[in-house]
N, C-alpha and C positions, 0 to 999 in steps of 0.2 A: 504494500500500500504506500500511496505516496504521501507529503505534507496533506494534500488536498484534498486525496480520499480521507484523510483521518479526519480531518474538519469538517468536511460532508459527511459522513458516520454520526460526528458527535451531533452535526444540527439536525441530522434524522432522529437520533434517539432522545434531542429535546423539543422537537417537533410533536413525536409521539408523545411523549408526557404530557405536553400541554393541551392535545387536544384531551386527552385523560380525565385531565383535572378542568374540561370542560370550556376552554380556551379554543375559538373561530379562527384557524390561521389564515390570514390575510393572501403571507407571501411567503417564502421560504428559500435563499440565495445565499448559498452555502460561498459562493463565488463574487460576493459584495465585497468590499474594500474594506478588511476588518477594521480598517482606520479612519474611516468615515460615515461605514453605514451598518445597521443592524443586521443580521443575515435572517430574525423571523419578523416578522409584526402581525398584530395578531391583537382579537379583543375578547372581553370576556365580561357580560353584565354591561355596565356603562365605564368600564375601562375597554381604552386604547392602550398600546404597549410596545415598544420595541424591546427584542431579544439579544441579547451581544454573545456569541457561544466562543470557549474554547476548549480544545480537547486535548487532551494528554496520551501519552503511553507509560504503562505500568512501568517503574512503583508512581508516577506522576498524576498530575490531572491539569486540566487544561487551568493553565494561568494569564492572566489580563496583566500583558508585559510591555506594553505599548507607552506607557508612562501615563503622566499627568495630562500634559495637554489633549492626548489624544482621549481620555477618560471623557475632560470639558467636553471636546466636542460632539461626543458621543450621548452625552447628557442634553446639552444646548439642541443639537439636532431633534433629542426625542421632545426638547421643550416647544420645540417651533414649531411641532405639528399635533401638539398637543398631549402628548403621549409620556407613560413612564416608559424609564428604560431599568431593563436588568440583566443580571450576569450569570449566565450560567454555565458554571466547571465542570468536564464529562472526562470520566479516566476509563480508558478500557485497556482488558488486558487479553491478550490472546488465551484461549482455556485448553487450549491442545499444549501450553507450555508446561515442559515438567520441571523447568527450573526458571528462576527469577530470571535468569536471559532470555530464555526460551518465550515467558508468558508478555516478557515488552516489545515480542518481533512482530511488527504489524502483517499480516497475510490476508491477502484477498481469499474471501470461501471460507474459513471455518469460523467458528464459532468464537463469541467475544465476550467477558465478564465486564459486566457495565458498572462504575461507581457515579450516583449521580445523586447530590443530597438537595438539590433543589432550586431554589432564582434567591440569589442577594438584590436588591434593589439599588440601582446605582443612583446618589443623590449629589446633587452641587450645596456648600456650605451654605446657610440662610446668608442675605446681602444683609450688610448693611448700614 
């Protein structure tokens, strides 16, 4: 699997969650500009949302390593269209692995153990 397929996995498998948890996905672009744009949006009741995913491999999980500014923008963005934004961290491990090397080799086709504890809410400081 490449960077890309791992990052498409992870927003497949918090795609699924959210519509789970009863969330209308809008849009889903695993291939967005993790630096500018969300890759779900998506609502749920009288919430609107942007999704920010990132994905990891075992022992890891996906970390928001893009820094500060790019966090703002990513906030500011979801404020301009009215929307919260949040973060969601997806760790998979390959389960055909029989050793900690083995279980963080990404492979297309088999099977994959999902850690995924749920959406942090990303907020900018109150102004003021």
């Amino acid at each position: 699997m490449t960077e890309a397929d791992i990052h498409a996995f992870g927003v497949e498998i918090v795609c699924k969650q959210l519509e789970k948890d009863g969330w209308l996905i809008d849009s889903a672009d695993a291939l967005a500009d993790i630096r500018t744009e969300p890759q779900i949006v998506a609502q749920k009741d009288d919430e609107f949302a942007f999704f920010v995913v990132r994905t990891g491999l075992y022992p890891g999980r996906g970390r928001f390593e893009e820094g500060n500014e790019v966090f703002q923008t990513l906030v500011r963005h979801a404020r301009e269209h009215g929307a919260s934004c949040y973060f969601a961290s997806v760790g998979i491990a390959n389960s055909e692995g029989e050793t900690e090397e083995e279980m963080s080799v990404p492979i297309k086709g088999v099977a994959y153990n999902v850690e995924f504890d749920g959406l942090v809410k990303m907020e900018l400081p109150a102004e003021e």
